[in-house]
C-alpha positions as CSV (number, residue, x, y, z in Angstrom):
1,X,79.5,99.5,85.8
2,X,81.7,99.5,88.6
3,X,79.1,97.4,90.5
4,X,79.2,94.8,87.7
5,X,83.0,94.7,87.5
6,X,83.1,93.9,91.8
7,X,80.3,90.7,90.7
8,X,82.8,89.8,88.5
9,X,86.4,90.0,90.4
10,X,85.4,88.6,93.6
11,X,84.3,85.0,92.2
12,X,87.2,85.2,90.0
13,X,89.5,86.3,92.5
14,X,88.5,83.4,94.7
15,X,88.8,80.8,92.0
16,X,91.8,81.7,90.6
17,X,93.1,82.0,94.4
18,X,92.0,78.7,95.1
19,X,93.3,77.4,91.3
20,X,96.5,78.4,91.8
21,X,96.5,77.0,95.5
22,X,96.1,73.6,94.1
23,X,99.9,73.8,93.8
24,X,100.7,76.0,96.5
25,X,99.3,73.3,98.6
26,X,101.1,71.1,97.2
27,X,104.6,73.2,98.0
28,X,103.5,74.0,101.3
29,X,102.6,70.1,102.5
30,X,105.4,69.2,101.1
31,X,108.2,71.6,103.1
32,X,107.3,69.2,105.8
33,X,108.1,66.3,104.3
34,X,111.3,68.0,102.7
35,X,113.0,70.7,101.2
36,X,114.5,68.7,98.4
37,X,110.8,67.5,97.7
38,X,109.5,71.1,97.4
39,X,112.4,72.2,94.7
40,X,111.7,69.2,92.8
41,X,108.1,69.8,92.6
42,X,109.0,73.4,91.7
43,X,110.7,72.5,88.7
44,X,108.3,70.3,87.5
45,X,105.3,72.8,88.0
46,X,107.8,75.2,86.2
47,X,107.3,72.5,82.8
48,X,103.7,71.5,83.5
49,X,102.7,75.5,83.6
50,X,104.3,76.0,80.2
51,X,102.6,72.6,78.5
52,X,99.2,74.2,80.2
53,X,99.7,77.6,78.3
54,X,99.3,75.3,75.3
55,X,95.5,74.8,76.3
56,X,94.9,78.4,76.8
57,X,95.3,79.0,72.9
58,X,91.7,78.1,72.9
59,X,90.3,79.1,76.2
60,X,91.9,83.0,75.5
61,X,90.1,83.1,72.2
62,X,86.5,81.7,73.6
63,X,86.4,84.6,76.6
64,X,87.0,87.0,73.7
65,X,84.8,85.8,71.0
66,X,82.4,84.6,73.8
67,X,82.0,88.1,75.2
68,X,81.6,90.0,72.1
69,X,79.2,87.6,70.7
70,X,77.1,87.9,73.9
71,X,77.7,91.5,74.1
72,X,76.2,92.1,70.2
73,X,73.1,89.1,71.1
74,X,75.2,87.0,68.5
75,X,74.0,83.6,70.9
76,X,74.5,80.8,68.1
77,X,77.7,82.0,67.4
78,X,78.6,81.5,71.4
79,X,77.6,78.3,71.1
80,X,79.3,77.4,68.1
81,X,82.8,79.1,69.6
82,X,82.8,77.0,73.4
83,X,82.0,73.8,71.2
84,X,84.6,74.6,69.0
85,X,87.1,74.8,72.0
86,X,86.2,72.2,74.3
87,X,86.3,69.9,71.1
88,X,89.8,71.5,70.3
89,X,91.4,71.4,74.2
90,X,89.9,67.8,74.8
91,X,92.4,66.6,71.8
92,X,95.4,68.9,72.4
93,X,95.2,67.7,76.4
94,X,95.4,64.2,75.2
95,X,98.4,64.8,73.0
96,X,100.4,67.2,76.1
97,X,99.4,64.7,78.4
98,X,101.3,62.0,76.4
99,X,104.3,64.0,75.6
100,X,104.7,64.6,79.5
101,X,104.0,61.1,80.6
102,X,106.4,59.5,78.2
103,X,109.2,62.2,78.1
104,X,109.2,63.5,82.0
105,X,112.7,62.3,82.4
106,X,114.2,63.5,79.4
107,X,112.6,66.6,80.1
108,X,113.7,67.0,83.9
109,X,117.5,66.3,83.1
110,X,117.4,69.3,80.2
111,X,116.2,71.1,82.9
112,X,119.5,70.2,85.1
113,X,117.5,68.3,87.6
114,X,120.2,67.2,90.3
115,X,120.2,63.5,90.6
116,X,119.1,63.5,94.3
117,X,116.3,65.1,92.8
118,X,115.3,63.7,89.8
119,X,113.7,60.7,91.1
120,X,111.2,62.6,93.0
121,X,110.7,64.7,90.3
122,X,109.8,62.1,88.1
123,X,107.5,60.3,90.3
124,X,105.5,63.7,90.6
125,X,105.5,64.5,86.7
126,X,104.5,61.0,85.7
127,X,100.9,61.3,87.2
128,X,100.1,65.2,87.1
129,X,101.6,65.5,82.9
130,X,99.6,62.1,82.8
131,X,96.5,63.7,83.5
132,X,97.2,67.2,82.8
133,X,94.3,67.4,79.3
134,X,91.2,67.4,82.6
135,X,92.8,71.2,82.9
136,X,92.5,71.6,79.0
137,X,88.9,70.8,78.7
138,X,88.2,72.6,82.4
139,X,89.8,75.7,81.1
140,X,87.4,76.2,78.2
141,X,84.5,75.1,79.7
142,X,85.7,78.0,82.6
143,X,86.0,80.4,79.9
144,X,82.6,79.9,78.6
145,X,80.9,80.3,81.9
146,X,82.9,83.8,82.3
147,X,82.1,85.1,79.3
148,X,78.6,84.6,80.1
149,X,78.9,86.7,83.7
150,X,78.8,83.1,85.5
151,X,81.5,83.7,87.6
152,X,80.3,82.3,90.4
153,X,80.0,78.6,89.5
154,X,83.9,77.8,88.5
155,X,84.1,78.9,91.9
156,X,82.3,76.8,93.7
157,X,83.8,74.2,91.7
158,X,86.9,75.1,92.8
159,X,86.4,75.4,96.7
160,X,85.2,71.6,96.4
161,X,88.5,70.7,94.5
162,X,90.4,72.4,96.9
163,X,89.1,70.5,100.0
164,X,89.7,67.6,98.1
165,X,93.1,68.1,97.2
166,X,93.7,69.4,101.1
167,X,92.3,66.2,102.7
168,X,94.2,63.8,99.4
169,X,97.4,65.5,100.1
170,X,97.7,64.7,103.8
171,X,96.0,61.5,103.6
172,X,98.1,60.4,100.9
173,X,101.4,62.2,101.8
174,X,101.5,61.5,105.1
175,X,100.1,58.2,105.0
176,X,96.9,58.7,107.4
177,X,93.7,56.9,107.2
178,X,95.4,53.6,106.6
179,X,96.6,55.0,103.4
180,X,100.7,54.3,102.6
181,X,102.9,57.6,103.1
182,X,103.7,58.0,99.0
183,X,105.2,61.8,99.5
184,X,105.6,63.3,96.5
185,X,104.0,60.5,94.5
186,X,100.8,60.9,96.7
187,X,100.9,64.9,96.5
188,X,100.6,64.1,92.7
189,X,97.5,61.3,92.9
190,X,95.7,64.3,95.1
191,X,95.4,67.2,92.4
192,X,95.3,64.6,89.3
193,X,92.2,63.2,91.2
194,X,90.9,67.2,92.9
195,X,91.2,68.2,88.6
196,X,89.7,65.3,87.6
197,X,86.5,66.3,89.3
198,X,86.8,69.7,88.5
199,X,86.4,68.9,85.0
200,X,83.3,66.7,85.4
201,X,81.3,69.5,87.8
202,X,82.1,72.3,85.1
203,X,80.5,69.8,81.9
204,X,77.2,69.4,84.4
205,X,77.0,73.1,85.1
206,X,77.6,73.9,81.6
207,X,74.7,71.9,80.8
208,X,72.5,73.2,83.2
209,X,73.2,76.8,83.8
210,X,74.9,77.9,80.7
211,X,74.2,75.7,77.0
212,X,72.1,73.2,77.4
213,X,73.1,71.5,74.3
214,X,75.3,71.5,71.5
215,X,72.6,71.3,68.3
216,X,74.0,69.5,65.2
217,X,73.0,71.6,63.0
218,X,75.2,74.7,64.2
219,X,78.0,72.1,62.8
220,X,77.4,71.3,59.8
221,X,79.4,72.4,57.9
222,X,81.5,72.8,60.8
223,X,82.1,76.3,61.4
224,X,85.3,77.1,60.8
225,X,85.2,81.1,61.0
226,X,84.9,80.3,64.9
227,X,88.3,78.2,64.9
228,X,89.7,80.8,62.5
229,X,88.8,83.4,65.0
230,X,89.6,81.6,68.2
231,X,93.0,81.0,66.9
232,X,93.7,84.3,65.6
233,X,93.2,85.5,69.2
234,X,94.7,82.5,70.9
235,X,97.9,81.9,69.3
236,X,99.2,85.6,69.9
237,X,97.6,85.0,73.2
238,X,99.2,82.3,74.2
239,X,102.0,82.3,72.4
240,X,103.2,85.7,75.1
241,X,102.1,83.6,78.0
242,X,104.4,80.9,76.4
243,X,107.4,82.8,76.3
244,X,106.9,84.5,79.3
245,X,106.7,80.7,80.8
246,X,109.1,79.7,78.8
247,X,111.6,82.3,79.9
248,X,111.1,81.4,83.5
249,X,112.1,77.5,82.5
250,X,115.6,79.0,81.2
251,X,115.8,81.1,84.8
252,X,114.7,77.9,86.8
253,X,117.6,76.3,85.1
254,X,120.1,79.1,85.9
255,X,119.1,79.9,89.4
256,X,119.6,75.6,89.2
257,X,123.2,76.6,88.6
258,X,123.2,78.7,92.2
259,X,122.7,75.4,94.3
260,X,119.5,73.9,96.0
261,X,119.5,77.3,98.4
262,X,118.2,79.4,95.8
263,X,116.3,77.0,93.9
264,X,114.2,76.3,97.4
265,X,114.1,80.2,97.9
266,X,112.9,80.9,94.2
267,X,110.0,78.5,95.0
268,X,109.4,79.7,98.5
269,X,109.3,83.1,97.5
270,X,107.3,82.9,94.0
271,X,104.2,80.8,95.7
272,X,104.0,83.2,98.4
273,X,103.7,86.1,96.1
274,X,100.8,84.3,94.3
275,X,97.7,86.4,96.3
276,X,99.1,89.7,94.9
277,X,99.1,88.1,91.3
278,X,95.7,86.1,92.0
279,X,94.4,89.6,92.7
280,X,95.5,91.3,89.4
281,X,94.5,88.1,87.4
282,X,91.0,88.6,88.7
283,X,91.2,92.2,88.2
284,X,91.8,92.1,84.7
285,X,89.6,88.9,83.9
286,X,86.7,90.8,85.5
287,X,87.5,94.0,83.4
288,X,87.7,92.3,80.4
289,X,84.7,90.1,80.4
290,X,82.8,93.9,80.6
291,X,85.5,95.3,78.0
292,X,84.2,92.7,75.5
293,X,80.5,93.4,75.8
294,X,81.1,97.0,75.8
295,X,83.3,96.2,72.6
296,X,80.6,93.8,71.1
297,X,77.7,97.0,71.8
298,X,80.1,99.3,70.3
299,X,80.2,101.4,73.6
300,X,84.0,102.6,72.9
301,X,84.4,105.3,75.0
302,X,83.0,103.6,77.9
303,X,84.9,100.6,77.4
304,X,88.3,103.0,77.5
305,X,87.3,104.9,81.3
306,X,86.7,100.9,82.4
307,X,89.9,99.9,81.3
308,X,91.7,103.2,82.8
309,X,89.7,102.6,86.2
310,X,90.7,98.5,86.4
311,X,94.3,99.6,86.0
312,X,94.7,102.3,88.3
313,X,92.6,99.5,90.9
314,X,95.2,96.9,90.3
315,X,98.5,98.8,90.8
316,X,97.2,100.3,94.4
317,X,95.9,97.0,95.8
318,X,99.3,95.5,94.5
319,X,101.4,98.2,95.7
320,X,99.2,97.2,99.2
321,X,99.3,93.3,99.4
322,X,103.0,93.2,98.2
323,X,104.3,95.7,101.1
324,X,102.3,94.0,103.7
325,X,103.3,90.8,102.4
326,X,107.6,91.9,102.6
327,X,106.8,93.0,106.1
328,X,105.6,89.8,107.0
329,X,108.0,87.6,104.7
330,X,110.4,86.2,107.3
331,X,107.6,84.8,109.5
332,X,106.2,83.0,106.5
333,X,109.6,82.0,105.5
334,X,110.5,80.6,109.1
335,X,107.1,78.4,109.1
336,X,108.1,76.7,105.7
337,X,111.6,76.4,106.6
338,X,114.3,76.4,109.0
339,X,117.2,76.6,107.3
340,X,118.3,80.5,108.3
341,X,120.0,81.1,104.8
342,X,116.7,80.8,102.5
343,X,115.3,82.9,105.2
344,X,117.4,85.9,105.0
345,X,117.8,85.2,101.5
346,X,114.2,85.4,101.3
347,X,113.5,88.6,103.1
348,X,115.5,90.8,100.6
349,X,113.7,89.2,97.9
350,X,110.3,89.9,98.9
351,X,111.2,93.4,99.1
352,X,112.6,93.6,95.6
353,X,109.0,91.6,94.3
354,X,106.9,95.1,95.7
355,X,108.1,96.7,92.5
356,X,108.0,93.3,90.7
357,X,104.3,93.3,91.8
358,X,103.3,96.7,90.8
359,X,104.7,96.4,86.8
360,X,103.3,92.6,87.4
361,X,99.7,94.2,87.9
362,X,100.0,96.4,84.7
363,X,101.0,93.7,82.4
364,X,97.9,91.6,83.5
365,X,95.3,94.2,82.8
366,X,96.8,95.3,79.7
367,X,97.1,91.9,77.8
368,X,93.5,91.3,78.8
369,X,91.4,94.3,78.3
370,X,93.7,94.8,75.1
371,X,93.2,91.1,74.2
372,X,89.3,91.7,75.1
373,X,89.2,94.6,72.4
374,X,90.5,92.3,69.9
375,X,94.2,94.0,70.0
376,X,96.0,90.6,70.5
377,X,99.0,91.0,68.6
378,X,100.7,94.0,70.1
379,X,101.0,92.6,73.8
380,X,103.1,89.4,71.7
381,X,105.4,91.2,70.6
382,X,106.3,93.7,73.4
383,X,106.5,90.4,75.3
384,X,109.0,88.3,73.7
385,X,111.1,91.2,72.9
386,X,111.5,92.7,76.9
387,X,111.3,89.2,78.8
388,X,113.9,87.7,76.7
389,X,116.4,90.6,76.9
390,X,115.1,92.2,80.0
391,X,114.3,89.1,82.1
392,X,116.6,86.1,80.5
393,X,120.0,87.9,79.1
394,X,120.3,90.7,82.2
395,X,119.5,88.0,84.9
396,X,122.1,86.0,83.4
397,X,125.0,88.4,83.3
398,X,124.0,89.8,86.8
399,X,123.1,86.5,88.5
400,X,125.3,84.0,86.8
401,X,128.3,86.2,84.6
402,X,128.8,88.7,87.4
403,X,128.2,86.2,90.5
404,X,125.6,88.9,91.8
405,X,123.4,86.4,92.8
406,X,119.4,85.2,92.7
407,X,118.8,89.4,94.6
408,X,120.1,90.9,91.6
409,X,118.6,88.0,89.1
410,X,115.1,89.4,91.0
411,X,115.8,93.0,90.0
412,X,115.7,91.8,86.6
413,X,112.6,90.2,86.8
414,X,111.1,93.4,88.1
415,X,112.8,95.9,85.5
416,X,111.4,93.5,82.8
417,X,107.8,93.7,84.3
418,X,107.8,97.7,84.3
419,X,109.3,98.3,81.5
420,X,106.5,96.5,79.6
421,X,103.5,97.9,81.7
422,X,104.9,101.2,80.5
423,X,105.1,100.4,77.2
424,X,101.0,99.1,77.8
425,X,100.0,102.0,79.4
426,X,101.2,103.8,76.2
427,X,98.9,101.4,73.9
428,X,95.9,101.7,75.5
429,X,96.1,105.4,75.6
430,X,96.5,105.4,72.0
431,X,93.4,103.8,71.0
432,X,94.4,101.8,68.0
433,X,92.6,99.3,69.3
434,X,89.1,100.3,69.2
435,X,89.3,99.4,65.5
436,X,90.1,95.7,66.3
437,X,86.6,93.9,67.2
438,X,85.7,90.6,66.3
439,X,82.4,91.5,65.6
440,X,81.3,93.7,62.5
């Protein structure tokens, strides 16, 4: 089993790696075209993240249903959940896409957006919201393809979207090739354009390597125990994810209150973090996929020992990645940025994320491999409670009331993370969820 789950993580670790550096890139080409560019992009990845989570409703509930279905040789009923979602994400995507397009501004000055940043801000919204529903339908077709154990093609996908966004970005930024300099505006066209192809590789691999076809008569009538289902998993789901999202828009907007400095440093710091997270994500994803088939073959007990071995996995190589990364923070920090004050600044906070990292780890394998189970209203509720009290209200009073700073509105963060991966641990030690599978 263990040789299965390292199959599984490394693909996924690489994708989602390479998934999330699609805006990392972004951040990082940008820092040397300006500083005020990189917080404005920030903030806008802060709403586009959060209108994103609104796809995942779907895509959370297909991995689920996907790998219990496979798991108890229930194929038809695979089929009939991934048509179900790309269906549901291609029309959702359309309607998110819209909202962002026509209402970035409004959006960006709730936010607080400082005028001298709001025009960039808009210009980078405009295209990525435009074109955000080519991640919806990409995100269930990715689900899908995991479920199924086919790890490895949404990451080959995404190596080739990476190298284009890398090559867009500085053609297009910069203005090389005989291309105008657009700067933020041509950071934007790169990953609208790198997504865009993303989404038309996964539909041909799909085809090919996964379903070759979606027969009519699987629906009609159209099956609507498979939406039932996939919502029933995906709104809980995604509704955590939303708040936890959410919540960081609402801290964005009061570390906006602490000047450009700290809004720069918050972005700095949070993208640099992202290969400890990456790691976890893929950690958990992997575990899950397994969790469901064990689930789905009504191998309980072995599903439990997977789920204790993927956790105590994830907190040491986060405990690892995040120390090495605080001891190498301010030479990062000084390659992004010369501005000595987000550098210090910087250098403290990495510190504080080791123990953000390690609770951080926790709460990603938990909501999965509980999610996986079928247990996907627990993690909800334990998340809008702690982030919105822990996270929101103390980082407020410390940061803001008290005048303690973005340091102390960082100990919050962590504090919230750990006090939730406690409360997880907890759960799956219980076992009340090895009553919740989808399939009967």
């Amino acid at each position: 089993m263990k040789g299965r789950l390292g199959k599984l993580v490394m693909p996924i670790f690489i994708e989602t790696a390479l998934v999330m550096l699609l805006g990392v890139v972004d951040t990082v080409m940008l820092s040397q075209h300006s500083d005020n560019s990189v917080a404005a992009v920030g903030v806008v990845n802060q709403i586009v993240n959060l209108a994103v989570l609104v796809f995942q409703v779907i895509s959370f509930g297909t991995t689920v249903l996907c790998s219990q279905y496979l798991g108890a040789g229930l194929k038809e009923r695979m089929v009939q959940a991934t048509g179900v979602a790309i269906a549901l994400n291609a029309v959702s995507g359309m309607i998110i896409s819209a909202c962002l397009y026509f209402g970035c501004t409004a959006i960006l000055k709730m936010m607080g957006l400082r005028p001298e940043l709001l025009s960039e801000g808009v210009s980078y919204m405009h295209i990525v919201g435009a074109f955000a529903f080519f991640q919806a339908i990409s995100l269930a077709i990715s689900a899908s393809l995991r479920s199924a154990g086919k790890v490895k093609y949404p990451m080959m996908v995404t190596v080739v979207v990476n190298v284009l966004n890398i090559i867009g970005n500085y053609t297009l930024i910069f203005g090389k090739f005989g291309m105008p300099a657009l700067g933020v505006e041509g950071a934007a066209i790169s990953t609208s354009i790198a997504r865009g192809v993303s989404m038309v590789l996964l539909f041909i691999i799909l085809f090919r390597k996964h379903i070759p076809s979606f027969p009519a008569r699987l629906f009609r009538p159209f099956p609507w125990i498979e939406l039932k289902n996939l919502l029933k998993i995906g709104l809980p789901a995604a509704g955590e994810e939303i708040s936890y999202s959410g919540s960081q828009v609402v801290i964005t907007f009061f570390i906006n209150m602490l000047g450009n400095e700290a809004l720069i440093t918050r972005t700095y710091c949070w993208n640099m973090a992202f290969i400890v997270c990456v790691f976890s994500i893929a950690m958990g994803q992997g575990g899950a996929i397994l969790i469901g088939h064990l689930v789905g073959e009504k191998r309980i007990k072995t599903a439990y020992i997977l789920g204790c071995y993927t956790r105590h996995t994830a907190i040491k190589t986060a405990a690892t990645f995040s120390v090495v990364l605080a001891l190498f923070g301010g030479k990062i920090l000084s390659w992004l940025t010369d501005n000595p004050n987000i550098v210090g600044l910087g250098i403290i906070i990495m510190w504080v994320q080791v123990a953000l990292e390690i609770g951080r780890a926790i709460n990603i394998w938990a909501t999965q491999a509980l999610r996986a189970t079928g247990d996907v209203n627990f993690q909800f509720y334990v998340g809008i409670t702690v982030q919105w009290l822990v996270s929101v209200v103390l980082s407020y009073l410390l940061g803001i009331h008290w005048g303690l700073g973005l340091i102390a509105m960082w100990a919050s963060f962590a504090l919230d993370e750990n006090i939730r991966g406690l409360i997880f641990i907890f759960r799956w030690k219980s076992m009340k969820w090895a009553t919740k599978s989808f399939v009967k």
